[in-house]
N, C-alpha and C positions, 0 to 999 in steps of 0.2 A: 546569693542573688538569684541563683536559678531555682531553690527553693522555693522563695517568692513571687519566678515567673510563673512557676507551676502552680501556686497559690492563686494566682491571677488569673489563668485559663481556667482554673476548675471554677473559680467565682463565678466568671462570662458562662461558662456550660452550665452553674445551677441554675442563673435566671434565665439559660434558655430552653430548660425545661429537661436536663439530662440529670441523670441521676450515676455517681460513679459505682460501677461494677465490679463487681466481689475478684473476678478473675479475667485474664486475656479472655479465656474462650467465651465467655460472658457480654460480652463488649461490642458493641455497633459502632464504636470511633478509639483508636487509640492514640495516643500523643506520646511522639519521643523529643521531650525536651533536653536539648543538646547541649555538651560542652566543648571546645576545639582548643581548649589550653593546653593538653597535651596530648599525644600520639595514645596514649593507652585510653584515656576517654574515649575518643572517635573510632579506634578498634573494638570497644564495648559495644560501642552503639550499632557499627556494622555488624558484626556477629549476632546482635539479636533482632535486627532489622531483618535477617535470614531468615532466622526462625520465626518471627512472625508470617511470613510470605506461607508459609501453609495454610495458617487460619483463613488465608483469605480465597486461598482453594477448597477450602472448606465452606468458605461462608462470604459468597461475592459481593453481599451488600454491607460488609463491613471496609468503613472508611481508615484511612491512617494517614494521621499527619505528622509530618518531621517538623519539631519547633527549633529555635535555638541559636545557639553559635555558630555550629556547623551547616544548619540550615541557608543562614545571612549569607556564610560565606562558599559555599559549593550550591547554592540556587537549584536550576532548572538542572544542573547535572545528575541530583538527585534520582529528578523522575525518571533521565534517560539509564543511569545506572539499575535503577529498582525503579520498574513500570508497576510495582504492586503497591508505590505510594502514591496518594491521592490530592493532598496539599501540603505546601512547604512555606512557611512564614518563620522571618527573623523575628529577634527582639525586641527590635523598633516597633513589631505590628502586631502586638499581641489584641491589641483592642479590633484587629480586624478578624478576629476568629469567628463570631456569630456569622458576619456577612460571606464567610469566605464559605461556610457549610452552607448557606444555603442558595449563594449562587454559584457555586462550583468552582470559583475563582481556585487559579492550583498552586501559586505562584506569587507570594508577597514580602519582596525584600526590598521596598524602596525606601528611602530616608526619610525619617518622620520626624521635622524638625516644631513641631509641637509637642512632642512625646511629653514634655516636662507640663505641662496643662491637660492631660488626659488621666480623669482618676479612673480607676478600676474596681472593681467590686474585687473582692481576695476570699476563697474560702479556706481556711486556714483550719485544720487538726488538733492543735492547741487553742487552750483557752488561759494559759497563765502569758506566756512570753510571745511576743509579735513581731515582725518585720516588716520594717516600713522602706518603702525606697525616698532619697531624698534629693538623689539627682541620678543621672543616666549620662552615660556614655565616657569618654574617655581624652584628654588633651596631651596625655605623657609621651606616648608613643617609644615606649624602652624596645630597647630593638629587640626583643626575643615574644612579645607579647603582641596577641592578636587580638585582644580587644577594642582597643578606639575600630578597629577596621569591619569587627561585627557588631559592636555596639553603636559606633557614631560617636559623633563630636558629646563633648562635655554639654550638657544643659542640667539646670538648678531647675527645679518645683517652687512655687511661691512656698513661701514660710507659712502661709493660712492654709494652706492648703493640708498641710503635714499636720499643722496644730488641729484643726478639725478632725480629720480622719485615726489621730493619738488619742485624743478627747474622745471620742464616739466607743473606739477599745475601749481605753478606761471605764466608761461607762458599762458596759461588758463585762467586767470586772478582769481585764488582760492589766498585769502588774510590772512588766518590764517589755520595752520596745528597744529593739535595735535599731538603730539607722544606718539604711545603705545606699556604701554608695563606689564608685571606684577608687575616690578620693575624694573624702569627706571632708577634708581641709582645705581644698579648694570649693567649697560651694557655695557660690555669691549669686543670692537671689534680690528680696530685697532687706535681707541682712547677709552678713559672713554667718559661718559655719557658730562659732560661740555664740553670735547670736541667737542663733536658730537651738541649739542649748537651753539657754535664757528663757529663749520662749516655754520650750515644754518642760522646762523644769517647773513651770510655773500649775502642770494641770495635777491637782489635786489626788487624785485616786492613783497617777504611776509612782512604781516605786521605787524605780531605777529604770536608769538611762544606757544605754552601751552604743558603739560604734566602730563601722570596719567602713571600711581600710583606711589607714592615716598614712599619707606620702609621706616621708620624711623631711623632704626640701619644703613642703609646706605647711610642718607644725609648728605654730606661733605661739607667744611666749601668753598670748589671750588665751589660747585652748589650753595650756598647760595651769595657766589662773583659773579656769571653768572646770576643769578634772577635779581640781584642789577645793576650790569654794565651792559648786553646786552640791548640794547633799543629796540630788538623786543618779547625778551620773558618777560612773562606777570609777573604781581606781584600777582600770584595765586598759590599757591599750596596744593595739596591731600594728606592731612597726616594721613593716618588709624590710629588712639588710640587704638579701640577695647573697651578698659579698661581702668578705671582710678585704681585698682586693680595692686598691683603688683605681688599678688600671683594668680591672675586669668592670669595675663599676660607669667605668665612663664607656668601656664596652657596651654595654647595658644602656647606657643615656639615662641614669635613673638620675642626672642632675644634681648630686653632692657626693663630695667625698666621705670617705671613712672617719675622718676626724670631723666632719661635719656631722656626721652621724652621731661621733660620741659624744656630742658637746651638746643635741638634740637629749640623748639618754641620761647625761651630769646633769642638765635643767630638769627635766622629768622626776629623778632620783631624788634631787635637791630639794624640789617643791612640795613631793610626795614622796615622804620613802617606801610606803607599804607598796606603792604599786607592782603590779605583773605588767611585766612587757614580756609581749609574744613576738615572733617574727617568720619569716617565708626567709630560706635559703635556697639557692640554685647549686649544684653539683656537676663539674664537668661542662663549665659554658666552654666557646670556641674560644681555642688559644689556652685554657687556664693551664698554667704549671703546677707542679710539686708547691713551687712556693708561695702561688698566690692561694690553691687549695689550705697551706699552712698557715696564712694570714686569715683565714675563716676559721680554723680551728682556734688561733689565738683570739678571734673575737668573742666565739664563744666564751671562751673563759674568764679575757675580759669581762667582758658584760654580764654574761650568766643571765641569761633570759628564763625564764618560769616554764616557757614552752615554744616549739618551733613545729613548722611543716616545711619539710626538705624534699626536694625533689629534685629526679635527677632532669637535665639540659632535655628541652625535648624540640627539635626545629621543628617552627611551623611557617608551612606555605605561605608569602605571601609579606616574611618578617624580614629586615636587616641579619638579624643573627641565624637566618638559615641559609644566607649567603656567603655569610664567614667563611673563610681557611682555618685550620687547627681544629678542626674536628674530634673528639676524644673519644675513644672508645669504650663499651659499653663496660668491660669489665671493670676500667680506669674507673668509674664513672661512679659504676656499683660500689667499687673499695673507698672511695672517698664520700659518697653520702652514708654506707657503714659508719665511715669513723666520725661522723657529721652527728646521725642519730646516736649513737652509744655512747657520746662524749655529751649529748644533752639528755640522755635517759640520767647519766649518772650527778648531773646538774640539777634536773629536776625532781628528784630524788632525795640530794642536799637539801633544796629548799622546800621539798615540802615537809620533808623530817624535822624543818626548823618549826613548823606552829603547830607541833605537837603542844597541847598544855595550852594553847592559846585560844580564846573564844572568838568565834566567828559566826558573822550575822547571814543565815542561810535563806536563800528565798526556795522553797519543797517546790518541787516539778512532778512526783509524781513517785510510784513503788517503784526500786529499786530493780535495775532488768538482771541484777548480776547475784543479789543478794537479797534472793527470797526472804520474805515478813521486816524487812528495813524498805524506808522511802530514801529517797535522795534528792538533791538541789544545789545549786550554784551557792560558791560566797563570793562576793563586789568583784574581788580580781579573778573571780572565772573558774574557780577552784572545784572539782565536783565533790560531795562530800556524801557519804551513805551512814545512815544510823537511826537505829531503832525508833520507830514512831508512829501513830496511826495517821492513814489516812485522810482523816478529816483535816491536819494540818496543811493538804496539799493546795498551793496559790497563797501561802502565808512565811512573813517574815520572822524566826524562829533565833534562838541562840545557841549552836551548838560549840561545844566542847571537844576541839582533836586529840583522839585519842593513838592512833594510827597513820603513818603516813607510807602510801605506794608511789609507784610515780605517775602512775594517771588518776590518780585520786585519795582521797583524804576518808578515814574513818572517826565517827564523833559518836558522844553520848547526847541528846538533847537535857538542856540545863533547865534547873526551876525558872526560872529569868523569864523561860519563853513563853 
């Protein structure tokens, strides 16, 4: 998502006549687009906030704005922390960049309950895969998460709206769009979420479909029909667990239990079996024990998901869960997202060794960053796969042949087929 904000400013800056610069020291305006999800993001961003503050002892007509999460949510403190920034806008007000450069306005974090009716120009680096946003903001309110509070309330985009600006890519010849959103399974515009599927499944030139994040209290038994019948949306999907805990989860307010969870992944598994489910794990919330940490390791294996991002508990200002008791400490914290990653390194591992020998429909993204004179590209469930083949294939749908499986990726031969 903040890819795409940054997609978003750089669009606003080309048509207003800036051109992006090869380096910092380069640069008449810098943007730090910001994240506040965890304590090590916002320590990133202070640290090099510092280092910037020379360039501009160097060079006083250079501007810098703080965009972001962090921005929404620490304001005007900003300036008075680091008087060497010069405007701070949230994520509600990205469309207010042009005006803000040239009236000096320093300060824009008020609540932009239009935001879902304001398109943006995006200039975007890639030319095969897109992101598109399809709603903003956030209704869940989990007690550890700061988003509804920098983003704002939950608003849907009209469905025409999405379908034009997906049409217009296609026409560009961009062959897969993501759709984003906090929770995409909540987005009631003037259709639901499978709706809005339907629709673009319908324009010609995309080749596939993908989408993040899927609440799990809100995946109906329609989207799991639309995963299985559409032929351009992929057999992937982003299911946050958090918890294998059910008393950490109602900690959390994620609004279902763990057996609610697994009977969300029997439908899923049931209707699709090739699907990849991925998921976000939390390590070390307030209060967790030995034993609720063990009930996430048995999830794990239970379910055996394709792939996770684990992260450890991080309080943020502002949350329910930074006001908790049971605090856990950082080594606790470290040793149980350890056994968290190593018990799904060695899951996904398993499952990619299993489609060895099995062909897989590849969309090329482009030469391979890891393995010189081979391209590489995604298969439907998200798979990355590297193998020999020229260039010209790149932005096309290909059949490759697994030959190799790692755990962060797949190695194939390209077949005649393709």
């Amino acid at each position: 998502m903040n890819v795409h904000d940054s997609e978003k400013m750089a669009g606003i800056l080309k048509a207003g006549g800036y051109a992006e610069a090869a380096n910092t020291e380069d640069a008449d305006l810098i943007i730090f687009n910001t994240c506040s999800i965890r304590q090590k993001a916002e320590q990133k961003f202070r640290s090099e906030l510092g280092r910037i503050k020379l360039l501009k002892s160097k060079n006083p007509l250079l501007k810098i704005a703080v965009a972001g999460c962090i921005a929404q949510q620490r304001g005007r403190d900003i300036l008075k922390r680091s008087p060497h920034v010069d405007y701070v806008f949230g994520p509600q007000n990205i469309h207010k960049l042009s005006a803000m450069l040239t009236t000096n306005a320093m300060v824009c974090i008020e609540d932009n309950p239009e935001i879902q009716h304001t398109d943006l120009p995006a200039e975007r680096k890639e030319n095969i895969k897109a992101w598109v946003s399809i709603m903003y903001g956030c209704n869940n309110f989990c007690s550890y998460c700061i988003v509804p509070y920098t983003r704002g309330r939950e608003r849907s985009r009209p469905s025409q709206n999405m379908y034009k600006e997906i049409h217009e890519l296609a026409e560009k010849g961009f062959k897969e769009v993501t759709l984003l959103g906090q929770n995409v399974n909540s987005y009631n515009s003037d259709t639901n979420f499978p709706g809005l599927l339907r629709k673009i499944d319908t324009i010609k030139e995309v080749e596939r479909i993908r989408f993040v994040t899927s609440h799990p209290r809100d995946l109906s038994d329609e989207l799991i029909l639309c995963i299985k019948e559409l032929p351009k949306t992929c057999e992937h999907i982003h299911l946050p667990l958090q918890s294998g805990s059910g008393r950490i989860l109602k900690l959390m307010n994620r609004g279902y239990t763990y057996e609610d969870y697994l009977e969300k992944v029997r439908k899923l598994k049931e209707s699709i079996p090739h699907i990849a489910i991925t998921t976000d794990l939390i390590a070390g919330f307030p209060s967790e024990t030995d034993n609720d940490h063990s009930m996430t390791i048995k999830a794990l294996r239970s379910i055996e998901f394709d792939g996770i991002f684990a992260f450890k508990f991080s309080p943020r200002q502002g949350t329910k869960a930074a006001e908790m008791e049971g605090s856990i400490n950082e080594e606790i914290k470290s040793q149980r997202l350890n056994e968290i990653l190593g018990l799904q390194d060695d899951i996904t591992l398993r499952k990619n060794e299993a489609l060895k020998g099995t062909l897989q429909e590849v969309l090329v993204e482009g030469a391979s960053k890891k393995d010189k004179g081979k391209i590489t590209g995604r298969t439907r469930t998200n798979k990355i796969v590297n193998f020999e083949g020229d260039e010209s294939l790149i932005g096309k749908l290909v059949n490759v042949e697994i030959r190799m499986a790692m755990r962060h990726s797949l190695e194939g031969r390209l077949t005649s087929q393709s």
